[in-house]
TIGU-286559 format. One line per field, with one value per residue (C-alpha): residue number from 1; x, y, z. Coordinates in nm, 3 decimals, decimal comma, always signed. Example, Ala and Ser with C-alpha at 12.3 -4.5 7.8 and 13.67 -1.06 7.14 Angstrom:
residues 2
seq = (1 | 2) .
px = (+1,230 | +1,367) .
py = (-0,450 | -0,106) .
pz = (+0,780 | +0,714) .
END
This chain:
residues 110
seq = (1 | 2 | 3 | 4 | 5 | 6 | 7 | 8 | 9 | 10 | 11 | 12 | 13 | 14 | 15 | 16 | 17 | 18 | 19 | 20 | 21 | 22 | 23 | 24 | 25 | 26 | 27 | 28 | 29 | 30 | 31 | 32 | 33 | 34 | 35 | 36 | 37 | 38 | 39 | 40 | 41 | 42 | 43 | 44 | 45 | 46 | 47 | 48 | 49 | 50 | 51 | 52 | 53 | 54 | 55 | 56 | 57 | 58 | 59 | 60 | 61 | 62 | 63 | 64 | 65 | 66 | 67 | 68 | 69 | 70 | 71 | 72 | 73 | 74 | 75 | 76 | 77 | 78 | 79 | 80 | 81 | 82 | 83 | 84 | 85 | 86 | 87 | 88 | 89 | 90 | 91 | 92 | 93 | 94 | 95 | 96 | 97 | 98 | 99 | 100 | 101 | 102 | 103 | 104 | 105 | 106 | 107 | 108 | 109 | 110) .
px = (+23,411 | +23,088 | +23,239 | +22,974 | +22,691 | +22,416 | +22,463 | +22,452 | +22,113 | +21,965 | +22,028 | +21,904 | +21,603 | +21,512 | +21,547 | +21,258 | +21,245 | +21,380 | +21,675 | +21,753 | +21,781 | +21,977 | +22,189 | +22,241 | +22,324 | +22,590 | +22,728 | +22,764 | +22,936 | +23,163 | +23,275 | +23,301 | +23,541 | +23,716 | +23,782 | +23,985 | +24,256 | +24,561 | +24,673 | +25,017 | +25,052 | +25,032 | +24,679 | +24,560 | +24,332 | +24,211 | +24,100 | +23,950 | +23,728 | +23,648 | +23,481 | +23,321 | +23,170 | +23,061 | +22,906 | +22,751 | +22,602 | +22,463 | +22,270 | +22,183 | +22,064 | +21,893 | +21,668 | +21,527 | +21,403 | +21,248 | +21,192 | +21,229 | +21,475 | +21,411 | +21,417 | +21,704 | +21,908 | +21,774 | +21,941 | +22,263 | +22,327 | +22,590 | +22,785 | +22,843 | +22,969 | +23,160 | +23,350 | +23,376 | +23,570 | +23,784 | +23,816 | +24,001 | +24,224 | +24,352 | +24,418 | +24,634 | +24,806 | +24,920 | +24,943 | +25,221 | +25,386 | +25,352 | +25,322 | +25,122 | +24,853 | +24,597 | +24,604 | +24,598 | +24,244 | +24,088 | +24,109 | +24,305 | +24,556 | +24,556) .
py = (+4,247 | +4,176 | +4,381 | +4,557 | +4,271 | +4,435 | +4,757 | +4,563 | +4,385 | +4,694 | +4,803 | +4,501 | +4,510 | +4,868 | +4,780 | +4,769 | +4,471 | +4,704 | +4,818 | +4,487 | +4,358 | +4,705 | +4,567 | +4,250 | +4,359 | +4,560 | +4,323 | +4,102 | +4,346 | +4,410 | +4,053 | +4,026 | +4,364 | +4,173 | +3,834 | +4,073 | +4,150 | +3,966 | +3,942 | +3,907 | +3,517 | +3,579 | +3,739 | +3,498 | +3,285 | +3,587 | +3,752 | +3,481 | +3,464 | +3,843 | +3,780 | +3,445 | +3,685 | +3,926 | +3,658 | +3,541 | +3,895 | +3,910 | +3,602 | +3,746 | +4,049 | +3,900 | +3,622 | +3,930 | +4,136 | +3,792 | +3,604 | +3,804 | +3,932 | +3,641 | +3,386 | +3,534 | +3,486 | +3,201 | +3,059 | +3,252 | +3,233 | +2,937 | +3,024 | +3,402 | +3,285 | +3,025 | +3,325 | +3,492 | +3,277 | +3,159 | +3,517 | +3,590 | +3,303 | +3,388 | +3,715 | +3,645 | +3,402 | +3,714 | +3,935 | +3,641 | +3,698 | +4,065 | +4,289 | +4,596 | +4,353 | +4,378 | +4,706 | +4,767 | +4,511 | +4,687 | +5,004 | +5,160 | +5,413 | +5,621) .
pz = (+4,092 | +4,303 | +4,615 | +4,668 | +4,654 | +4,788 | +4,638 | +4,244 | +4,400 | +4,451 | +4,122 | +3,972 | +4,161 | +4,045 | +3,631 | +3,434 | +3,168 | +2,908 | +3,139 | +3,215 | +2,832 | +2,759 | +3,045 | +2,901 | +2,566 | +2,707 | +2,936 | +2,574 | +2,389 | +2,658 | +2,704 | +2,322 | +2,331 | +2,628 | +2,427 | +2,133 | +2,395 | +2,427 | +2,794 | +2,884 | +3,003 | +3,382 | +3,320 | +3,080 | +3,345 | +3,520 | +3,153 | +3,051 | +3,403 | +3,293 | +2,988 | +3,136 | +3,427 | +3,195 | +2,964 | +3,287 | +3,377 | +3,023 | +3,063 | +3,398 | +3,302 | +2,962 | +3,221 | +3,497 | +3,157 | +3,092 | +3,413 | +3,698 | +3,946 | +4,192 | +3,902 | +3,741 | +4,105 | +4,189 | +3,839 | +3,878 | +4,213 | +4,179 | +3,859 | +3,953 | +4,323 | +4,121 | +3,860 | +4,182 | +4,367 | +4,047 | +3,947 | +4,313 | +4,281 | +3,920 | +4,043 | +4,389 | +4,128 | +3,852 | +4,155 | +4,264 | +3,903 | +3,899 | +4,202 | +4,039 | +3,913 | +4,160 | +4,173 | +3,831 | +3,826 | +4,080 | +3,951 | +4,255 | +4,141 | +4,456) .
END
């Protein structure tokens, strides 16, 4: 997910207030979207880390419109590192229970 870390700074550095909150709102509906599907039971832990990261991004997104990039960091710094590192784990652990997971998360079809 945050791969690319300083690339996704830069990006947040550039939005204006009102690209930020159009951000956040989408980051929201997308983790509401997320929380309809039903993952199959070796997923479960690493879905449920999705949505929490997206709800995270939301709020994210939501405090720079409101606060400030280096505010917004400063406060989401430690949870987003946090989802990170979780978000990893839960995947090497449905990756264990189904081979084609992780490439199926990342997107890689190649």
């Amino acid at each position: 997910m945050f791969q690319d870390q300083d690339d996704t700074t830069n990006i947040f550095e550039e939005m204006t207030p009102e690209e930020a909150e159009a951000i956040s709102r989408f980051y929201g509906s997308f983790a509401t979207e997320l929380s309809t599907i039903a993952p199959p039971p070796f997923a479960a832990e690493w879905h449920a880390l999705q949505i929490e990261i997206y709800q995270a991004l939301s709020e994210f997104s939501a405090n720079i419109a409101s606060q400030g990039m280096m505010f917004a960091s400063i406060q989401a710094a430690t949870l987003l590192g946090d989802l990170s590192d979780r978000s990893t784990a839960a995947e090497a652990a449905a990756s264990a229970a189904c081979a084609d997971f992780a490439t199926w998360a990342s997107g890689d079809e190649s």
